[in-house]
MIROLUM-854106 format. One record per residue (C-alpha): residue in three letters; z, y, x. Coordinates in Angstrom, 2 decimals. Each point is the difference from the previous one (the first is absolute). Layout:
BEGIN
{r "ala"; {Z; Y; X}} ...
***
This chain:
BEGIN
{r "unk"; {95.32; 85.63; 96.60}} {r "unk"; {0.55; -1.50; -3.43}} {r "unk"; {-2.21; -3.08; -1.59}} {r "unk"; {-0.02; -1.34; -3.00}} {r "unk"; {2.69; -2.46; 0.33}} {r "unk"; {2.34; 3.12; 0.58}} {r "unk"; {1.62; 1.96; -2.03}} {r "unk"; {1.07; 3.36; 1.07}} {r "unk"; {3.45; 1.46; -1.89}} {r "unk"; {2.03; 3.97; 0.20}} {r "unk"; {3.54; -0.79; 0.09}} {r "unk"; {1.69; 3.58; -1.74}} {r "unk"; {3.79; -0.37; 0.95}} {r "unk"; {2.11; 3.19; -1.47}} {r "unk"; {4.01; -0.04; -0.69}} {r "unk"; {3.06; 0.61; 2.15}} {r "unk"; {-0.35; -0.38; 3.82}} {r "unk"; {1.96; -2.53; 1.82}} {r "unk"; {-0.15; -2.00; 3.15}} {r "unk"; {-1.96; -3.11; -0.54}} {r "unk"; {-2.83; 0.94; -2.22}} {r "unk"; {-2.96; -0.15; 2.08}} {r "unk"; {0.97; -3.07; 1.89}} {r "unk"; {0.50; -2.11; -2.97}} {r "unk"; {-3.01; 1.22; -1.74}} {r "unk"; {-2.16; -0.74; 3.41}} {r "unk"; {2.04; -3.14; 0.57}} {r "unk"; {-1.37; -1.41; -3.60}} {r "unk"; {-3.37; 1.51; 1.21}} {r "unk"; {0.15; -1.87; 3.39}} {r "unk"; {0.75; -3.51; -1.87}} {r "unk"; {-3.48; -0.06; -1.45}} {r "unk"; {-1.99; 1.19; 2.67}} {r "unk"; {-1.02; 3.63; -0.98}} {r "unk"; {-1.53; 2.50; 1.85}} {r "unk"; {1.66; 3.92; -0.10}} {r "unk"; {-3.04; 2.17; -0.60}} {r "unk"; {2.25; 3.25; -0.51}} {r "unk"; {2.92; 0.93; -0.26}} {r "unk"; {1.51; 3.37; -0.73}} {r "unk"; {3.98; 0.66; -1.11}} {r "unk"; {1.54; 3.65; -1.23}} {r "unk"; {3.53; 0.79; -0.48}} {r "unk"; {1.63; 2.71; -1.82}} {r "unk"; {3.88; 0.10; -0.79}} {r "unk"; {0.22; -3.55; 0.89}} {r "unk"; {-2.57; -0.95; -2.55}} {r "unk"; {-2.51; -2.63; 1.14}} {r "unk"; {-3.87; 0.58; -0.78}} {r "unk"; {-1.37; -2.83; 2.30}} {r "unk"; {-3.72; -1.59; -0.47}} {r "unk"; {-1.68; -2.62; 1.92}} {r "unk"; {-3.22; -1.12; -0.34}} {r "unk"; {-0.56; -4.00; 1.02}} {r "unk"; {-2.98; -2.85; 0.10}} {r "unk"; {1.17; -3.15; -1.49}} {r "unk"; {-1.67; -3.02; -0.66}} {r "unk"; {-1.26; 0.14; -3.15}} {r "unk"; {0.89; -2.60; -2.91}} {r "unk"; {3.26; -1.77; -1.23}} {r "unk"; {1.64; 1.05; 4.14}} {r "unk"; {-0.65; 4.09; -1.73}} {r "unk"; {1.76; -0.65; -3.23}} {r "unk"; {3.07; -1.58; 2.56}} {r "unk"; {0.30; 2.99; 2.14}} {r "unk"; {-0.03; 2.22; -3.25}} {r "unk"; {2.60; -2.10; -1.63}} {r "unk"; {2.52; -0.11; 3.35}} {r "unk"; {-0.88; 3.71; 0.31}} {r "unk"; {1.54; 0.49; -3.48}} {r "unk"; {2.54; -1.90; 0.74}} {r "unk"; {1.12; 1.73; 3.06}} {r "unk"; {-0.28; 3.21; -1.48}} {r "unk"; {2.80; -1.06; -2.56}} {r "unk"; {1.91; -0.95; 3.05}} {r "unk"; {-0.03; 3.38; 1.37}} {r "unk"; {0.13; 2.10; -3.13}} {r "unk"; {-3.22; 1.48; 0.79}} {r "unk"; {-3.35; 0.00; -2.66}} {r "unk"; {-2.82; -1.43; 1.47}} {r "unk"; {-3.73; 0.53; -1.14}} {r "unk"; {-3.36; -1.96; 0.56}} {r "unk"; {-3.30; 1.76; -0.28}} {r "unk"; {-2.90; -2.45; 0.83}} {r "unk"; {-3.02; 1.72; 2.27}} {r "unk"; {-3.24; -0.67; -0.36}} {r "unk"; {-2.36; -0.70; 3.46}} {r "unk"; {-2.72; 2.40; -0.76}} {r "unk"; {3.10; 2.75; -0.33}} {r "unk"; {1.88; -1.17; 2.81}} {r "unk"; {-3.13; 0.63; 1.99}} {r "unk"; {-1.16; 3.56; -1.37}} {r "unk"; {4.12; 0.30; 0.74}} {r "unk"; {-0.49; -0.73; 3.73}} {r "unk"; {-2.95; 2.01; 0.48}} {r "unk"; {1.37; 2.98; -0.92}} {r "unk"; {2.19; 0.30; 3.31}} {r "unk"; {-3.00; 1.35; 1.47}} {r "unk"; {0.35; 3.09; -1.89}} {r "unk"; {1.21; 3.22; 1.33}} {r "unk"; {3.92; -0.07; 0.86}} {r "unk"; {2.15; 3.59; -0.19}} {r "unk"; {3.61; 0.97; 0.45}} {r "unk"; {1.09; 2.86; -2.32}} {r "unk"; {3.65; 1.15; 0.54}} {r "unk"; {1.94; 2.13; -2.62}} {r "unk"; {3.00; 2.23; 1.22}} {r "unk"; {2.46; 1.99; -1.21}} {r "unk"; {3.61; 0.91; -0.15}} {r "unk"; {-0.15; -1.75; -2.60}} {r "unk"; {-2.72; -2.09; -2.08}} {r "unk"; {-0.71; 0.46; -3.61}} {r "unk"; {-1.55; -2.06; -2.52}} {r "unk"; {-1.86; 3.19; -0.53}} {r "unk"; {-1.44; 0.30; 3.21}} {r "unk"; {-0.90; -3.99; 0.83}} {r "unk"; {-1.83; 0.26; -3.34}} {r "unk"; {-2.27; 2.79; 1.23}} {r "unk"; {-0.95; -1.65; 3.32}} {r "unk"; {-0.50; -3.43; -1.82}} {r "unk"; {-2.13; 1.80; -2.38}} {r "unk"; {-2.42; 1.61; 2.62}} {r "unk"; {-0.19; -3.41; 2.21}} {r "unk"; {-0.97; -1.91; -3.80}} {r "unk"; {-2.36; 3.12; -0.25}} {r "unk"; {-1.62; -1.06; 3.45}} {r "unk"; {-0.50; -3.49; -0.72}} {r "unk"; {3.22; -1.11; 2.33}} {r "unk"; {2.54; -2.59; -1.02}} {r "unk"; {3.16; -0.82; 1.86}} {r "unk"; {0.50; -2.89; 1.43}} {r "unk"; {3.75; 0.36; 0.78}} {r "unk"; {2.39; 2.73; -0.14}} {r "unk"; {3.19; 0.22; 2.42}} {r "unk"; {2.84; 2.41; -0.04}} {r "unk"; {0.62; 1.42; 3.92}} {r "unk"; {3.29; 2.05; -0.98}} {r "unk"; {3.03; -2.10; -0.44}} {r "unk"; {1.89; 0.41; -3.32}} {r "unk"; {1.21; 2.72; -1.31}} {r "unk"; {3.57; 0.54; -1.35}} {r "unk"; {-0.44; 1.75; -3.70}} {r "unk"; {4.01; 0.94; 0.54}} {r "unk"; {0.32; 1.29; 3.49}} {r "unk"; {-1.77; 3.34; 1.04}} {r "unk"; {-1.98; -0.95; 3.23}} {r "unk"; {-0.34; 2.98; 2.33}} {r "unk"; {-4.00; -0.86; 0.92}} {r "unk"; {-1.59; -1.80; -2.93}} {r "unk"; {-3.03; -1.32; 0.55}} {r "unk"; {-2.42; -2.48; -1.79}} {r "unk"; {-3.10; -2.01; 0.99}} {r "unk"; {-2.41; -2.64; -1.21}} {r "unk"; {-2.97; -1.98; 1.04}} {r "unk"; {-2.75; -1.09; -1.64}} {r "unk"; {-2.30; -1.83; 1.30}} {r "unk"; {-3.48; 0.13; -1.77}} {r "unk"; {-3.77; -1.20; 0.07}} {r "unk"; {-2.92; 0.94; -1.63}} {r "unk"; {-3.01; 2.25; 0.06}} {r "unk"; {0.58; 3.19; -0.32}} {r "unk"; {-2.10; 1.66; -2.23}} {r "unk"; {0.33; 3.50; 1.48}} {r "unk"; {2.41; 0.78; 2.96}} {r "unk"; {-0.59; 3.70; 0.17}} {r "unk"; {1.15; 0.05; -4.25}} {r "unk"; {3.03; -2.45; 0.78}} {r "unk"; {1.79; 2.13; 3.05}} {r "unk"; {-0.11; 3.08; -1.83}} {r "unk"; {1.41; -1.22; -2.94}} {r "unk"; {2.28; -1.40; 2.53}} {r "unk"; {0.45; 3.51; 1.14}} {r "unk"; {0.52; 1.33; -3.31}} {r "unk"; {2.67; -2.24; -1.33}} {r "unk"; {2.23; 0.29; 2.81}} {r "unk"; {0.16; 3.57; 0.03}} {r "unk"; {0.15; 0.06; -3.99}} {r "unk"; {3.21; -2.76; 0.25}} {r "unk"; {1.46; 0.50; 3.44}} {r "unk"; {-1.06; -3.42; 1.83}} {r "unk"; {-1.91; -0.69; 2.73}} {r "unk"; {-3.21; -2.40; 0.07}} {r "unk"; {-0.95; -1.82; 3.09}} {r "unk"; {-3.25; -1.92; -0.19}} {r "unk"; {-1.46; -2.00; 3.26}} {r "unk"; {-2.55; -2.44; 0.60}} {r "unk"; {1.66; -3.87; 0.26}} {r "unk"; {-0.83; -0.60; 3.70}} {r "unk"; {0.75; -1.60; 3.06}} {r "unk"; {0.84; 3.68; 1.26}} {r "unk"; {2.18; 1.04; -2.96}} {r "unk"; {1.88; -2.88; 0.77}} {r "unk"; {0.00; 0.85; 4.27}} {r "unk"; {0.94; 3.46; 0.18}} {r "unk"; {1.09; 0.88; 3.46}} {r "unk"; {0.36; 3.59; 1.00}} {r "unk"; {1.14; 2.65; -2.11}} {r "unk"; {-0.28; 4.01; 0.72}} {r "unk"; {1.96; 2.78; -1.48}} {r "unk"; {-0.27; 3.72; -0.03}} {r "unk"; {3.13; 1.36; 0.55}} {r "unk"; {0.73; 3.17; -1.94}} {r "unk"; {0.67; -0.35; -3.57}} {r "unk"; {-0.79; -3.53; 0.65}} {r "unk"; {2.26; -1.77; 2.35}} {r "unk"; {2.41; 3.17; -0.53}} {r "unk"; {0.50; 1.92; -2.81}} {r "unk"; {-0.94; 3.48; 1.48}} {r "unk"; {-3.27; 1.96; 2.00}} {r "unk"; {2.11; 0.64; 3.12}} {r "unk"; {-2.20; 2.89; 1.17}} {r "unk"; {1.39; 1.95; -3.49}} {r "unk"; {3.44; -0.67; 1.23}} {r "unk"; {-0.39; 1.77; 3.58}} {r "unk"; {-1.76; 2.64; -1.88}} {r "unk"; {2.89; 0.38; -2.11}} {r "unk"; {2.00; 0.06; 3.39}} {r "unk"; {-2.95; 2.75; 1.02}} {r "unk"; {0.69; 2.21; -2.72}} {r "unk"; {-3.65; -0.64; -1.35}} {r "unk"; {0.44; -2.89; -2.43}} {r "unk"; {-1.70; 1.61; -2.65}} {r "unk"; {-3.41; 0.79; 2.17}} {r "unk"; {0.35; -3.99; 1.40}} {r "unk"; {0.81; -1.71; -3.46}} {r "unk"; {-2.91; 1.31; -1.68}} {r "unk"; {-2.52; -1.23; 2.54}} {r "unk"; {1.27; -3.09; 0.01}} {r "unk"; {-0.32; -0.63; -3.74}} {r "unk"; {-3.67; 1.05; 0.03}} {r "unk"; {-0.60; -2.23; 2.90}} {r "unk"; {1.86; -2.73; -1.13}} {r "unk"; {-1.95; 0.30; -3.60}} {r "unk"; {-3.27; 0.03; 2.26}} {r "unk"; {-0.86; 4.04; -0.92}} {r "unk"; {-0.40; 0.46; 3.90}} {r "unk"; {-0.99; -1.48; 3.14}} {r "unk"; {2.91; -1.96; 1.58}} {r "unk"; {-0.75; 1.29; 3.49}} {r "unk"; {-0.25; 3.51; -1.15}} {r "unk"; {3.51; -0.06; -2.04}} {r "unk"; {1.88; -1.44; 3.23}} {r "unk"; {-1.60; 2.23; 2.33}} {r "unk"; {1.59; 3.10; -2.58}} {r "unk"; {3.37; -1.64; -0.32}} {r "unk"; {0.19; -0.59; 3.42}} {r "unk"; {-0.63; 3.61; 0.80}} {r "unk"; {2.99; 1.15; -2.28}} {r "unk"; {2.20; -2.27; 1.76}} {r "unk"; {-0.03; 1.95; 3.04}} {r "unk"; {3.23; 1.04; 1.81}} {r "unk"; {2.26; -2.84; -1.69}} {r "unk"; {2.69; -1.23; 1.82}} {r "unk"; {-0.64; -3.73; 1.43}} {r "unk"; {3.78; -0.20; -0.77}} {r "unk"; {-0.49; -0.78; -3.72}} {r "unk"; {-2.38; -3.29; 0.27}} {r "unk"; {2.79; -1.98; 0.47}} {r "unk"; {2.15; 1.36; -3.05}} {r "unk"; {-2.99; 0.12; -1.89}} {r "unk"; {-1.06; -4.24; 1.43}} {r "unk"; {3.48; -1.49; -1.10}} {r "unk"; {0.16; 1.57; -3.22}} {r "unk"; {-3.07; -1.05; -1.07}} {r "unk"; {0.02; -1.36; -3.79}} {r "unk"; {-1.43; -3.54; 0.73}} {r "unk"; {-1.46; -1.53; -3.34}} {r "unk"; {1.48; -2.61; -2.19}} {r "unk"; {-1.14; -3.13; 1.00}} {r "unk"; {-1.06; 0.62; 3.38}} {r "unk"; {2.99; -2.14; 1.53}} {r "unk"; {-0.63; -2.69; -2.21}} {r "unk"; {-3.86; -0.35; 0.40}} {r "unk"; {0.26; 0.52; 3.73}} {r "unk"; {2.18; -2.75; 0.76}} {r "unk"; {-1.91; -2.46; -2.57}} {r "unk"; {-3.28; 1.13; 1.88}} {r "unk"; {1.54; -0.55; 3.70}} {r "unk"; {1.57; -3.15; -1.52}} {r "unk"; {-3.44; -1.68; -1.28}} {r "unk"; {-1.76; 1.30; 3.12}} {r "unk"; {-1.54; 3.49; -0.85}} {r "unk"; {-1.38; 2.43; 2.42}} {r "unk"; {1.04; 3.50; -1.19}} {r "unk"; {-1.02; 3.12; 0.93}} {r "unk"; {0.44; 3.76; -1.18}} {r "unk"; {-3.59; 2.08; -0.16}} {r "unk"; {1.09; 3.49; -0.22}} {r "unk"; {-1.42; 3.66; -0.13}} {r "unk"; {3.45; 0.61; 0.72}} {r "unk"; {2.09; 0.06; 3.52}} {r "unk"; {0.92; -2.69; 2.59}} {r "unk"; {3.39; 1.52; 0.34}} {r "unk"; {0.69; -1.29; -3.54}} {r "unk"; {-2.46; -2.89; 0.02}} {r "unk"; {1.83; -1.47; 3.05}} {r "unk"; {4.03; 0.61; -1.74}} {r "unk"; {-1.72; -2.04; -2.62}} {r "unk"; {-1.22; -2.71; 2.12}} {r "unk"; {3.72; -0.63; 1.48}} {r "unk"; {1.90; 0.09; -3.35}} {r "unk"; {-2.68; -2.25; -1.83}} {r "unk"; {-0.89; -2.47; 2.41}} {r "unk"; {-4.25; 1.20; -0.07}} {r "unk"; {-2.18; -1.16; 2.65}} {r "unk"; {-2.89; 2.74; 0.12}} {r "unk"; {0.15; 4.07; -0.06}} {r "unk"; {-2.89; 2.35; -0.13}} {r "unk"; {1.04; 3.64; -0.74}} {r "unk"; {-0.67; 3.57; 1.13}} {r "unk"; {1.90; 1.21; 3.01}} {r "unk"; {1.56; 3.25; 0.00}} {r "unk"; {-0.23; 2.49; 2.91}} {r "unk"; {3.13; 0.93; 1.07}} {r "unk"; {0.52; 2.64; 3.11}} {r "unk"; {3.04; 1.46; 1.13}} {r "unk"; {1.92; -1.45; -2.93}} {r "unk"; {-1.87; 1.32; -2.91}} {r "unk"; {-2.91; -0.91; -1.93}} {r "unk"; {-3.45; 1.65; 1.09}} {r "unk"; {-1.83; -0.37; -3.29}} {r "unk"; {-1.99; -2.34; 1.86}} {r "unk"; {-0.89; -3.82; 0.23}} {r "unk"; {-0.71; -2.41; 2.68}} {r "unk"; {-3.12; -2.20; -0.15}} {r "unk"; {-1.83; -0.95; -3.47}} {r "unk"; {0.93; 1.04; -3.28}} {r "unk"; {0.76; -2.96; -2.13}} {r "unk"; {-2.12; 0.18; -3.06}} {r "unk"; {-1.07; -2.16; -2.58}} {r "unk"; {-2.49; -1.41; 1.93}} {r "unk"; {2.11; -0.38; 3.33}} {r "unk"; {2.47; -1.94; -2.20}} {r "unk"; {-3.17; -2.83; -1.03}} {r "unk"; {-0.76; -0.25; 3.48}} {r "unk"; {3.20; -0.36; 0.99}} {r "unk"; {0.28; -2.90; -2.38}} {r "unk"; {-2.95; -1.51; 1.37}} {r "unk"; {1.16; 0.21; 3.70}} {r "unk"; {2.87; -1.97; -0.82}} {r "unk"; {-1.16; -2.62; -2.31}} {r "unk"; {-2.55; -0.65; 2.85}} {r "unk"; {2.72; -0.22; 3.00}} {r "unk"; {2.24; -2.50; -2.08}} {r "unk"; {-3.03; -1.82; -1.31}} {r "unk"; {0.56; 0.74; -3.86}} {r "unk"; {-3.10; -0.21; -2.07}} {r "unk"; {-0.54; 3.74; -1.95}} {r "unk"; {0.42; -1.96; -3.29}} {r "unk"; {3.27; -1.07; 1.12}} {r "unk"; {1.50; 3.46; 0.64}} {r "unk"; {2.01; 2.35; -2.77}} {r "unk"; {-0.15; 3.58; -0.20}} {r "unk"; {2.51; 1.99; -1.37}} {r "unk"; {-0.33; 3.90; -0.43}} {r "unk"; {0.79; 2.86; -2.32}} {r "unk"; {-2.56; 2.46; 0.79}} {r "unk"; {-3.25; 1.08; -0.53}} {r "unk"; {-0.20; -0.34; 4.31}} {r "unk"; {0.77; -3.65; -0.65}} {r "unk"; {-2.45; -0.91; -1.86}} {r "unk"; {-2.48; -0.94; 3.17}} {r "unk"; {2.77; -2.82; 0.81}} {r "unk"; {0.29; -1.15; -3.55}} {r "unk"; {-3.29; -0.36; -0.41}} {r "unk"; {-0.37; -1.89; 3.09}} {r "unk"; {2.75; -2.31; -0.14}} {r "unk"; {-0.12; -3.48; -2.03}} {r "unk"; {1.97; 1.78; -2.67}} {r "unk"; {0.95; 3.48; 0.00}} {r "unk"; {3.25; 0.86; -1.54}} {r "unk"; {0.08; 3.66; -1.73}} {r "unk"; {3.79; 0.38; -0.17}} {r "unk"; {1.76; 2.71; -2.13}} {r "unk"; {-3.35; 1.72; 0.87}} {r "unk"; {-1.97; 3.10; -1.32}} {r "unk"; {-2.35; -0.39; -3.04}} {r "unk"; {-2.87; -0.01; 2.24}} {r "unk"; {0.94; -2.76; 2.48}} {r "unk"; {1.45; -2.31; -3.21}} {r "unk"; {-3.33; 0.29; -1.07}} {r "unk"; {-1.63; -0.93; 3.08}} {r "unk"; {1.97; -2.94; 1.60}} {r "unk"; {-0.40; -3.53; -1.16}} {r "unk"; {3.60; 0.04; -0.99}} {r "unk"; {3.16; 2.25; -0.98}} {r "unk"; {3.40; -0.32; -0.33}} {r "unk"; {1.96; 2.45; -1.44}} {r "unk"; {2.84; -1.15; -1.69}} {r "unk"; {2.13; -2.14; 2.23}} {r "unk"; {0.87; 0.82; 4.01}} {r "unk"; {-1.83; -0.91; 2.92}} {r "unk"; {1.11; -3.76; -0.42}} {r "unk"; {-2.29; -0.47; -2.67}} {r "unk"; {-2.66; -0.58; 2.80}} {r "unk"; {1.49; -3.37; 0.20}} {r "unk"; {-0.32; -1.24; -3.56}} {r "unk"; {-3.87; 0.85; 0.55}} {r "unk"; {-0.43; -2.39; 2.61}} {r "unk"; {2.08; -2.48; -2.13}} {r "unk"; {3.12; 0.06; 1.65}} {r "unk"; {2.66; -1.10; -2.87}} {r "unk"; {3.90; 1.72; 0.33}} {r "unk"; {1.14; -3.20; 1.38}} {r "unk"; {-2.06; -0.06; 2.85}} {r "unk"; {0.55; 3.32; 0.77}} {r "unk"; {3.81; 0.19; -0.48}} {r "unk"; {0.83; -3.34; 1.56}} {r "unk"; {-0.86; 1.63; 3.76}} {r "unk"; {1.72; 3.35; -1.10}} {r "unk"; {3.34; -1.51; 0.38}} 
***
């Protein structure tokens, strides 16, 4: 801690980057005896923004470090900056890393000064200031056309909020209003631990309900699509929708599942976030109110260790209308996340959830944070988080993964 007969000192370092500039700064630093108390650097089209804040002895030895500091700063071709801080303000300074720590993340295909000024504007609102912000996307070419754009940032906050309730559905509002998603946890030793992650599979994992394809194949399409939407959009009972489907199904040829399994329309990003989860050490599973037959194709092709589906009753080559065993529901789906965070030892608050439907909502709920992806109004609403602009990869950037850790194990 400081006394009297110390002086403490914010170095401000801005210009053109280069090898070198740290070490001769802290090199001067290190010939007087000085103490780092923070240090924090930024770097943005090779331009430099560095600060760090040092104890010196106070007296003629201060004015010395200042002057070499100058010096050295000419040396590099760099501006250099001294702002003198008080003890009383260094102190009310160091207290305030008690306060409340959040991660807000801010995605889109592509990020607007329109949009970040929203967001910033409702955390100001809430009594939030950011601490740091860091880009997770890598750059972006403005000449070359990329085939998957995507954009993220985090900001890390603290603060009090003044009213959470106000502050997510303004959070709500914007991104539907400007096309971005808003992801908002809780800085904790979970956020920062996540170790299983569960996905519904249709219209989640895949980009289709696979029971409205073999009622297409059924001639009764029509009849099966509309259930689904009003179960899927939480109009009716779960159970009671697949029990109707199921019926409708009767007399299909088990010869089709396999056309139907290896054509399936697997979602962007899946690949990508599957191998960066199996890389890092991820359970996965798929929690689905749809079939095993599927569920299982799935689990070869994408590497996933868990599946937890309905089984269809097949006799005699056909499909009876029937099922085998329990109906997968909503909340058959949370305790199926529950089983397995028990059996592999995973603290709820370190599991992910990641569902579409109004029937996934139990596991979302349940789960550390519960992912609402390209979901229905309702279930947006309802989960702790959305995303809705970018593919399934954008899981990662939530749990802070930047491009470069992803893509270096993709190759």
């Amino acid at each position: 801690m400081a006394t009297v007969d110390k002086e403490i000192i914010l170095l401000k370092v801005s210009g053109q980057d280069k090898p070198g500039v740290t070490a001769g700064l802290t090199a001067i630093l290190a010939t007087y005896g000085a103490t780092i108390l923070d240090i924090g650097q930024a770097d943005i089209h090779d331009t430099l923004s560095l600060g760090i804040l040092f104890e010196v002895k106070a007296g003629s030895g201060s004015g010395s470090v200042l002057k070499d500091l100058l010096f050295k700063g000419y040396e590099l071709g760099i501006k250099v900056k001294f702002i003198p801080i008080s003890i009383p303000d260094y102190e009310i300074w160091v207290k305030g890393q008690s306060k409340q720590r959040y991660i807000i993340n801010v995605l889109g295909e592509t990020l607007t000064a329109t949009q970040l000024a929203a967001v910033t504007k409702i955390m100001s609102d809430q009594n939030l200031n950011i601490d740091s912000i860091i880009r997770l996307t890598g750059r972006t070419s403005v000449v070359d056309i990329e085939e998957y754009p995507r954009s993220c940032v985090q900001l890390s906050v603290t603060g009090t909020i003044v009213n959470k309730a106000a502050m997510t559905a303004r959070f709500m509002e914007v991104s539907g209003e400007l096309n971005v998603d808003i992801s908002f946890q809780e800085d904790n030793m979970y956020r920062r631990n996540r170790r299983l992650v569960c996905f519904d599979m249709d219209s989640t994992l895949i980009q289709t309900e696979v029971i409205d394809e073999l009622a297409e194949l059924a001639g009764v399409g029509e009849q099966v699509r509309a259930i689904t939407e009003s179960a899927m959009n939480g109009e009716i009972d779960f159970s009671e929708s697949f029990k109707k489907r199921m019926a409708l199904l009767e007399g299909l040829s088990e010869d089709v599942l396999h056309n139907v399994a290896i054509n399936l329309p697997i979602t962007k990003g899946a690949h990508r976030l599957m191998k960066a989860l199996k890389y890092y050490g991820y359970k996965t599973a798929i929690l689905s109110g749809g079939f095993t037959y599927f569920g299982d194709y799935l689990q070869k092709e994408l590497g996933i260790d868990y599946v937890y589906a309905n089984q269809l009753e097949i006799k005699d080559g056909k499909l009876t209308g029937k099922y085998l065993g329990e109906i997968v529901d909503g909340a058959k789906k949370a305790e199926y996340l529950k089983a397995i965070a028990e059996k592999e030892g995973i603290h709820i608050n370190q599991t992910i959830a990641v569902g579409d439907g109004a029937n996934d909502l139990p596991m979302l709920n349940l789960a550390g944070l519960g992912i609402a992806f390209h979901a229905k109004p309702k279930v947006r609403e309802s989960a702790s988080t959305s995303i809705s602009s970018l593919g399934l990869d954008g899981v990662l950037y939530l749990l802070g993964y930047h491009d470069r850790h992803i893509d270096m194990m993709q190759e």
